[in-house]
C-alpha positions in Angstrom: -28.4 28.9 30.5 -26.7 25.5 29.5 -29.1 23.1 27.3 -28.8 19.8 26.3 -30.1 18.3 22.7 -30.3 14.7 21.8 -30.4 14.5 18.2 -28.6 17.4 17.2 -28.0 16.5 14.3 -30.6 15.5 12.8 -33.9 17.4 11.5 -35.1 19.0 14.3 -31.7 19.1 15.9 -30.2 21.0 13.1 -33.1 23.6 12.9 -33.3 23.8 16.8 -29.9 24.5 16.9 -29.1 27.7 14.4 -32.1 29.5 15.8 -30.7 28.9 19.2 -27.6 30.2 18.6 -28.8 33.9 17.5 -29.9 33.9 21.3 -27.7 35.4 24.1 -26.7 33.6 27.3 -27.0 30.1 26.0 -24.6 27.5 26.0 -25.4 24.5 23.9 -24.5 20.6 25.0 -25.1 18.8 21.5 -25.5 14.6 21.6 -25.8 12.6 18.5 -25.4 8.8 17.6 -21.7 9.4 16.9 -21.1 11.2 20.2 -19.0 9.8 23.2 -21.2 7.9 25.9 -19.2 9.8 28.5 -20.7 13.1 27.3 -23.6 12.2 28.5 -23.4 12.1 32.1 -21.2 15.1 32.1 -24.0 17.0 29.9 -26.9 16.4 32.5 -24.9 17.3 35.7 -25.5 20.6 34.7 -28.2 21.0 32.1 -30.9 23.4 32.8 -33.3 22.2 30.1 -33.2 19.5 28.0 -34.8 18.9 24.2 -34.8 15.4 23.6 -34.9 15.2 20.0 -33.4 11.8 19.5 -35.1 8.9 18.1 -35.6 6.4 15.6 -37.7 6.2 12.6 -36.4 3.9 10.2 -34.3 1.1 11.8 -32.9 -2.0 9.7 -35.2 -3.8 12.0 -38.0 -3.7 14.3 -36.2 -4.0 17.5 -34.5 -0.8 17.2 -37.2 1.1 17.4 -37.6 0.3 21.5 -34.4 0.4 21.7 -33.8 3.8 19.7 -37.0 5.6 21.1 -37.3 3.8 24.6 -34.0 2.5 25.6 -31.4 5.8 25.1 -35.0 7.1 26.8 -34.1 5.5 29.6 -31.0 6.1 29.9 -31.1 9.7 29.6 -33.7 9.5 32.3 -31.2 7.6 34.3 -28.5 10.0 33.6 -30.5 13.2 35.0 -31.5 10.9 38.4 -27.8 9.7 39.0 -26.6 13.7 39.1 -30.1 14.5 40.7 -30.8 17.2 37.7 -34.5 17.9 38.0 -34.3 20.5 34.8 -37.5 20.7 32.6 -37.0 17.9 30.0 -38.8 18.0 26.4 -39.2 15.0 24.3 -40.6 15.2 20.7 -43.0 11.8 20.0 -45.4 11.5 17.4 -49.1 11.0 16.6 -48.6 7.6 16.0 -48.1 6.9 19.5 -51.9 6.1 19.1 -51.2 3.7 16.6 -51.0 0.0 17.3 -47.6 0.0 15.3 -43.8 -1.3 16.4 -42.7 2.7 15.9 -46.2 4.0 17.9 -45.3 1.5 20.7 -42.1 2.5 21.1 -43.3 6.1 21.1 -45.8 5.9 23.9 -43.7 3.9 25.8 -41.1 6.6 25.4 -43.8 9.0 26.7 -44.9 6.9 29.4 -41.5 6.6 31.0 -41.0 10.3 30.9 -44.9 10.8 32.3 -43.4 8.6 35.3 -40.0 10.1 35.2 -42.2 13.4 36.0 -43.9 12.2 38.9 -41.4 10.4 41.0 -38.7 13.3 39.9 -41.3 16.5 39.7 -39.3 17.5 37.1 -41.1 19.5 34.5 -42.1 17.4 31.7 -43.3 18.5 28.0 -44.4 16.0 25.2 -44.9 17.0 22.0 -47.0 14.6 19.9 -45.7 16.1 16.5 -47.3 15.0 13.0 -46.2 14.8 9.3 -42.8 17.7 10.0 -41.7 19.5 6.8 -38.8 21.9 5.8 -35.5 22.4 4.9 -32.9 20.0 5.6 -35.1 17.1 6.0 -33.7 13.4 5.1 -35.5 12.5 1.7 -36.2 9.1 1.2 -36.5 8.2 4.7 -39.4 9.1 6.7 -41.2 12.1 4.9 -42.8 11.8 1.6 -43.0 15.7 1.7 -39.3 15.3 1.5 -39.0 12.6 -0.7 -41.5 14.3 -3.1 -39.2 17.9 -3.4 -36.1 16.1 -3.4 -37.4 14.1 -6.4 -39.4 16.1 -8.4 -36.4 19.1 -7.8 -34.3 16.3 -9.3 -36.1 14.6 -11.9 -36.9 11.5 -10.5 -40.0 9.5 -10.2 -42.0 9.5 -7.5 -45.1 7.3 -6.2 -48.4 8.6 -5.0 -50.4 4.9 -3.7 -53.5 7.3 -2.6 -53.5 11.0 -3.5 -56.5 11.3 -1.5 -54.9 11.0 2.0 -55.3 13.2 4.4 -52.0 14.7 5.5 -51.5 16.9 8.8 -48.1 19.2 8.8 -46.5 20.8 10.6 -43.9 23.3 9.4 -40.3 23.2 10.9 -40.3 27.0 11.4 -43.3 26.6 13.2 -42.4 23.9 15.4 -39.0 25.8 16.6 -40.9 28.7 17.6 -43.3 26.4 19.5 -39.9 24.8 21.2 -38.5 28.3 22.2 -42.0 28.9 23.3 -41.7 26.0 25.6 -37.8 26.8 26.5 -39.5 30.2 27.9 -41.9 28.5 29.9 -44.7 29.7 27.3 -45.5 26.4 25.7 -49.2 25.4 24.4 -50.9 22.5 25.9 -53.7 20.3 24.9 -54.5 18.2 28.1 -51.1 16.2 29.2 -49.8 16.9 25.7 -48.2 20.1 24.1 -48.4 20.9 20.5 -47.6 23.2 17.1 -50.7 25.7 17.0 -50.4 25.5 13.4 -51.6 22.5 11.4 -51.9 22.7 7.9 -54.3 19.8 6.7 -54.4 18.5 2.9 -54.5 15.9 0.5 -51.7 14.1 -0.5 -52.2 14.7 -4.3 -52.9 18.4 -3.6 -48.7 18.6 -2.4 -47.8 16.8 -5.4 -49.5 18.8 -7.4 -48.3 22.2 -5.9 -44.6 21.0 -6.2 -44.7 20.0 -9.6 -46.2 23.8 -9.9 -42.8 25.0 -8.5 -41.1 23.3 -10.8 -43.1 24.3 -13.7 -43.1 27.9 -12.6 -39.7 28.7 -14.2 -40.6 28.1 -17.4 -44.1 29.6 -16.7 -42.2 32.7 -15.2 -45.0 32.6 -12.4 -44.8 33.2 -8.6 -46.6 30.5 -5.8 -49.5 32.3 -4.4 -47.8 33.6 -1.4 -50.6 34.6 0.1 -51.2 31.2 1.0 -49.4 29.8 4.2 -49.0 26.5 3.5 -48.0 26.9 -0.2 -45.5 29.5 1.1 -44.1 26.9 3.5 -44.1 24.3 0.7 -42.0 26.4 -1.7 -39.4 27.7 0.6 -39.2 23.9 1.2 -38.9 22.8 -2.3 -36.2 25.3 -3.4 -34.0 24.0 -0.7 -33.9 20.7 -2.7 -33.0 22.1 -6.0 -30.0 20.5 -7.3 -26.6 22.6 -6.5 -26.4 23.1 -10.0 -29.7 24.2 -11.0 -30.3 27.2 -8.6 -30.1 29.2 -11.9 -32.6 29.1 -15.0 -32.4 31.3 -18.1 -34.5 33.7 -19.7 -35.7 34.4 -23.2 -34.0 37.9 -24.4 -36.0 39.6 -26.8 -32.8 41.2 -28.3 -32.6 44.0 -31.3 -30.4 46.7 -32.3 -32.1 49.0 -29.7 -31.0 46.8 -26.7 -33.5 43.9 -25.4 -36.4 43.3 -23.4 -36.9 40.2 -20.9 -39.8 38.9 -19.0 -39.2 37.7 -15.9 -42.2 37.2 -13.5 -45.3 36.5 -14.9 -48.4 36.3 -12.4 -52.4 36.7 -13.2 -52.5 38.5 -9.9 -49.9 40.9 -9.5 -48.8 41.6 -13.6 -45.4 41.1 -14.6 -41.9 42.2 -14.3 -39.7 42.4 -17.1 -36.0 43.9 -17.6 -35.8 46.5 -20.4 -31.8 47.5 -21.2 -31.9 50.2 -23.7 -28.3 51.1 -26.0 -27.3 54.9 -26.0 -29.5 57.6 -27.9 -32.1 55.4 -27.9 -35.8 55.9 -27.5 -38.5 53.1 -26.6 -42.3 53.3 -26.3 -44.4 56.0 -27.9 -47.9 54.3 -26.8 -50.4 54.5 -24.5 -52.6 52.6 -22.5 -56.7 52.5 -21.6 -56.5 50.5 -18.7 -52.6 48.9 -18.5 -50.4 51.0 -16.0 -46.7 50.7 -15.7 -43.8 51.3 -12.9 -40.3 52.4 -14.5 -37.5 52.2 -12.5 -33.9 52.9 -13.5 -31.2 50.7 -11.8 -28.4 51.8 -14.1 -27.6 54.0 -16.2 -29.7 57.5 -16.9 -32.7 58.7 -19.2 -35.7 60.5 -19.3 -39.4 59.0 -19.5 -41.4 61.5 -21.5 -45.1 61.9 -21.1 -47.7 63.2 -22.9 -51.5 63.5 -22.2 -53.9 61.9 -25.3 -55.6 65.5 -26.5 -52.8 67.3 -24.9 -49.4 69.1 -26.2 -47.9 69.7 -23.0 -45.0 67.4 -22.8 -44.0 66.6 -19.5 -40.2 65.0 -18.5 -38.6 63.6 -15.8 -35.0 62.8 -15.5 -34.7 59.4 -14.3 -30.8 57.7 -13.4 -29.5 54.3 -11.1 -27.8 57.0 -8.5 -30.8 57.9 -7.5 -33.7 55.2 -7.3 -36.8 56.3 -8.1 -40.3 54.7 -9.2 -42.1 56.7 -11.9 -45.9 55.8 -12.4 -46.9 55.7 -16.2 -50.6 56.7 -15.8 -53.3 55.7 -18.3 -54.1 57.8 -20.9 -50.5 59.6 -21.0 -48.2 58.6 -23.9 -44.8 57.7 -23.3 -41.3 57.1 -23.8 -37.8 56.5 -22.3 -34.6 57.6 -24.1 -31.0 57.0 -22.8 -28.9 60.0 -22.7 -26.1 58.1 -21.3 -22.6 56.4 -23.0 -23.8 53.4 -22.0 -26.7 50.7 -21.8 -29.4 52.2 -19.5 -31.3 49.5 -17.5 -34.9 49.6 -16.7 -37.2 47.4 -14.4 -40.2 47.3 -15.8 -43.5 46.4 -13.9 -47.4 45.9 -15.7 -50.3 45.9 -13.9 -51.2 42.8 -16.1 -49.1 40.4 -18.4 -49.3 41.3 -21.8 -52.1 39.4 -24.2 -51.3 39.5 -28.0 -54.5 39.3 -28.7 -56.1 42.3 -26.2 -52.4 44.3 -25.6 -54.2 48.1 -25.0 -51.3 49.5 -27.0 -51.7 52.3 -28.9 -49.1 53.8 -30.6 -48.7 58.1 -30.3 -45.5 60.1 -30.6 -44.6 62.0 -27.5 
């Protein structure tokens, strides 16, 4: 199946276009600003769908706007009538084609002529009235303060919030690609004349602020987003694809002695904490037990044994524990413990608590194995 898209390159376009690529059978005609005119009659004498993705959002001045969302329009129109290529066509508009604005205008004219182009052609039309789109790869600084804001905040700039109490509708870039494959299947969802995204995700303009700045801070805070959450999921994944090229990496504090060191590194109210334990050879860590706190050991280099003990008890029971073979071990409550590397060299342990430790309630008792 051949397909043309207008716009490849931009942030649909560039989205669109790797997810389309994993498919089989599908060649891909891609048109851009910078293309060659010429391309484009030789692109729809044989198209057999076209996503129309072009547009313009934020011209030097306001007659570009018809002539960027109406006028190439047209002419693409005019392209697919002069080789008589009645192929489905797909155009992405926007909610402010209900808006009395020079960008709405242009939009719903651009949807009109297609509407027409339908009936005189009885081509298959689809037009997507998209709002607020976010993800990766979007422009910053240009026409989405979602954008703007991770791009910013991910580098240290200011940024301007004029009403944090707006209302913002999203739609997620993941989410609308599925929705266009959808449609390039012949499955797409309609609402009336219009298609759309099923999923909207509907919040206050302060709300995203304040969740990015939460990404940011997390670092230091060693905590994870909720990811139960879809939107904040969304949001992150967006975020960390702003982060400066050097900054993917952040540091950890070490909690280093002679007996090898001990390192936090996810902290989260819900879900405990993880932490990295490297023990040096012939050493021995832990000797304590736990009311209520439970523990997952696991190995990943090196090899030991994690001791155990029942309070009351003095059967001592052992299991042999290495990074050839992964295994978790469950440190039960009431069972005191300990690791000891019986290897020539540092033995590394992931370490995961059912909660983060608390100086002042730690339910740490100390009790030789």
């Amino acid at each position: 199946m051949k397909i043309l898209i207008t716009g490849a390159k931009g942030f649909l376009g560039k989205n669109l276009i790797v997810t389309l690529e994993r498919l089989e059978n599908l060649e891909i005609y891609q048109f851009d600003i910078d293309t060659d005119p010429v391309l484009l009659d030789t692109y729809t004498k044989d198209c057999e769908f076209v996503f129309h993705l072009a547009g313009v959002n934020r011209p030097q001045n306001v007659e570009e706007f018809m002539e960027g969302n109406f006028g190439f329009t047209s002419e693409l129109l005019n392209s697919l009538k002069n080789n008589r290529n009645t192929c489905p066509i797909l155009i992405t508009s926007s909610i402010q084609a209900d808006l009395d604005n020079p960008y709405g205008q242009s939009k719903k004219a651009g949807e009109d002529l297609l509407f027409t182009y339908g009936q005189e052609t009885g081509a298959k039309v689809l037009v997507y009235r998209l709002p607020n789109v976010f993800g990766k790869w979007c422009r910053p600084n240009y026409n989405s303060a979602v954008a703007t804001f991770c791009h910013n905040i991910a580098h240290d700039l200011p940024i301007k919030v004029n009403d944090p109490n707006v209302v913002m509708n999203l739609v997620y870039i993941d989410d609308v690609v599925e929705e266009l494959i959808r449609a390039l299947k012949g499955n797409e969802t309609r609402e009336g004349n219009f298609c759309v995204v099923p999923i909207i995700h509907t919040i206050k303009l302060g709300e995203i602020v304040e969740l990015i700045y939460s990404f940011k801070n997390s670092r230091s805070e060693l905590s994870i987003p909720n990811m139960a959450d879809a939107f904040t999921k969304k949001l992150y994944a967006t975020y960390l694809s702003y982060l400066p090229e050097d900054r993917f990496s952040y540091t950890l504090k070490m909690n280093v002695d002679n007996r090898g060191s001990f390192t936090e590194m996810i902290r989260t109210p819900e879900r405990g904490q993880v932490s990295v334990n490297i023990s040096k050879p012939g050493i021995t860590k832990g000797n304590h037990w736990h009311h209520t706190k439970n523990e997952k050991f696991l190995v990943v280099s090196g090899r030991g044994i994690i001791r155990f003990r029942k309070v009351g008890s003095d059967k001592v029971i052992e299991y042999h524990v290495s990074g050839e073979k992964l295994e978790v071990i469950d440190i039960p409550t009431g069972y005191t413990h300990n690791i000891e590397n019986l290897g020539d060299s540092d033995m590394v342990t992931i370490m995961w608590a059912n909660e983060c430790f608390d100086p002042e309630k730690p339910d740490t008792y100390f009790l030789e194995v």
